[in-house]
C-alpha angles and dihedrals in degrees: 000000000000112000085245090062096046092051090047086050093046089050097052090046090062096047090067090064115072098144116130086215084093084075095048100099082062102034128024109231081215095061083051099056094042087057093054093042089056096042100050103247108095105125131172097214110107116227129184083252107032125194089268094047080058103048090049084046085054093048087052091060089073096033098050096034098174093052139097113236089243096058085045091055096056098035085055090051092218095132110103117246115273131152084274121071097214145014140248116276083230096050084054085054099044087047095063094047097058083046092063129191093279095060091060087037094058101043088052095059096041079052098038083047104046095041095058091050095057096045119088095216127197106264138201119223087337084321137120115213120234123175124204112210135153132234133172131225120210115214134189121296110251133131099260092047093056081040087050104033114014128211137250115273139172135201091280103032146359120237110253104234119063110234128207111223108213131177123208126206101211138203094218099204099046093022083226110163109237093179156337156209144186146171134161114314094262083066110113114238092229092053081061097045093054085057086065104058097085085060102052117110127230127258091035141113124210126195134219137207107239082257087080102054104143118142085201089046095053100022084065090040090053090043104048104072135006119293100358112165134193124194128172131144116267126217114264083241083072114144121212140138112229115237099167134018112205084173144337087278097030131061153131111264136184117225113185118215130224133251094243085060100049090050093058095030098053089181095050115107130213097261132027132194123217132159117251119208123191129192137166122219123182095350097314129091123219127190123208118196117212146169089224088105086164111112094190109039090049123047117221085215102074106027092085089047087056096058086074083071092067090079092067087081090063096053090056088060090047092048088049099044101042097022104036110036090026100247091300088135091187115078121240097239133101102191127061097233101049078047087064095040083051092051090053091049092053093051087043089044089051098043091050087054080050098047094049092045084049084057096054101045088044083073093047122081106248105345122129117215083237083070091063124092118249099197104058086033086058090046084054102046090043085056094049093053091048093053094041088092103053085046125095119234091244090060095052098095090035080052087040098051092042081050090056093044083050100052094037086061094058085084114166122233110237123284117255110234089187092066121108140174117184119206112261118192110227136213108262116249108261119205100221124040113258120227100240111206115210119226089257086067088044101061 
């Protein structure tokens, strides 16, 4: 048989499959279904793109940066068999739209959730370490985005672009995203946060950045579940009163709390009591504020140690935002609610990279998936999707399995603690060259 036969034959082998179970091993049909339960859009009629065939063409959007959703769709191959061989530019549009952004939203927190309860994370003292920051998102320029989601301005001009402010709750040791939220750019960071407390998980200890002191906002996220910490650096003008010394650096202290919080926090008292850590490192003292009371349990010692995790946070926006959508910071949608559909699918898009990374270092000794490389994990996932077409459904697992020994392989070298870059303040970038005058024409 000519080559030209056997590629025809192959072809025609791989039209015939059209299941999403191919996509199973990285995301559950059930999840899905669950999502669009919950969201409102699960349907039994059977299109040509079904809603299925549009969450996995979202997805692609981050995946396959430098495509059109339409050539993601069909590279993909998640359009169901008909006479013709691909669909309109304008069906794969119109798709998206009857999909909605809740559709997406829901089907990213059954998978963040599951997900997290799945994983056996690294944990501190019986916790798992989560982490609350905020990251915007800058979106076209047309007139309902700046309606929807307003620009920066100052008191002489407005940025040009709408952005989009967004606050992540993390899993530090995975990166795994465990949930979001996101409104126009004048949003505060701490109104978002409040909207995740429901979502945090229990046995568990976040920390802020000193941006989010609010003794409403932390008292409530101590208060709803079972052990859940808090922990963030306070400013040297704090002001305390000291109930209990556990040493000269470590003690019990009562913070009172204003009338302005008490109105909007109806279940914050009128004290609260919180434990206060100080350390100096290299000539400079910092002070962390925390609910782990416990003197026993957690060690003074190393509270103010743990507050260097909470950049890994930032690394996950970085990884999203250059990895993952190749440096393009300004999303590919016109309308604000496709830009919101577009945001789900990037987190979606980034927590199914994660998931698949926890996979591969569970089956490393000591090794946590936050030691593995990204970059090189996304490149191989991205890989995976794109040859998931030409791949017959019996092959999946043995593809699967050769995915997980790839990606355990992309292992880190340790961090050096020793490097530094201080901040330099560079010249400002002139238009036009400037005639530079040495100190002999001067004279």
């Amino acid at each position: 048989m000519s080559l030209e036969s056997q590629l025809a034959n192959t072809f025609r082998s791989c039209n015939t499959f059209h299941h999403f179970d191919k996509y199973s091993d990285i995301l559950s049909p059930e999840l899905i279904q669950q999502g669009f339960e919950q969201a409102g859009v699960a349907t039994v009629r059977r299109r040509r793109l079904p809603l299925e065939a549009v969450l996995w063409s979202v997805v692609g959007m981050s995946l396959f940066r430098q495509q059109s959703v339409w050539d993601i769709a069909n590279q993909l191959d998640i359009v169901l068999p008909d006479k013709r061989r691909f669909v309109a530019p304008s069906a794969v549009v119109q798709a998206r739209q009857r999909l909605g952004e809740e559709g997406v939203k829901q089907v990213f927190k059954k998978m963040a959730a599951h997900s997290y309860q799945s994983s056996n994370f690294e944990t501190w003292c019986g916790l798992n370490l989560l982490s609350v920051d905020g990251v915007v998102w800058r979106t076209k320029d047309t007139l309902e985005n700046h309606q929807e989601f307003k620009a920066q301005r100052n008191q002489s001009s407005e940025n040009i672009y709408p952005k989009v402010r967004m606050v992540c709750l993390m899993e530090l040791t995975s990166h795994q995203l465990i949930d979001s939220a996101f409104s126009d750019y004048r949003t505060s960071e701490m109104s978002l946060a409040e909207e995740l407390i429901e979502q945090t998980p229990d046995q568990s200890l976040t920390i802020f950045d000193k941006g989010y002191y609010s003794l409403g906002l932390l008292n409530r996220w101590n208060k709803v579940g079972q052990e859940r910490h808090w922990m963030l650096p306070v400013r040297k003008d704090f002001q305390y009163d000291v109930v209990h010394k556990y040493s000269q650096s470590d003690a019990i202290v009562a913070i009172k709390t204003s009338p302005q919080a008490r109105k909007k926090f109806s279940d914050l008292p009128e004290i609260i009591e919180a434990r206060l850590v100080s350390k100096v490192i290299k000539g400079k003292e910092y002070q962390v504020l925390t609910s782990m009371r416990d003197g026993l349990r957690f060690p003074g010692e190393d509270i103010v140690e743990l507050y260097r995790y909470r950049w890994e946070i930032e690394l996950g926006y970085r990884e999203m935002k250059q990895t993952l959508l190749d440096s393009e910071y300004t999303l590919r949608s016109k309308r604000p609610d496709m830009v919101r559909q577009e945001l789900w699918g990037i987190l979606l898009a980034y927590n199914l990279i994660r998931q698949v990374m926890t996979k591969a270092a569970s089956n490393l000794d000591s090794v946590c998936p936050n030691q593995l490389s990204f970059t090189s994990s996304a490149m191989a996932v991205t890989q995976y999707f794109a040859a998931l077409p030409l791949t017959s459904p019996g092959k999946l697992p043995k593809h699967y399995e050769v995915l997980l020994q790839q990606i355990s392989m992309f292992i880190l070298p340790p961090r050096r603690d020793d490097r530094n870059y201080p901040r330099w303040v560079k010249l400002k970038p002139k238009k036009y060259a400037t005639n530079r005058k040495n100190a002999s024409q001067l004279n």
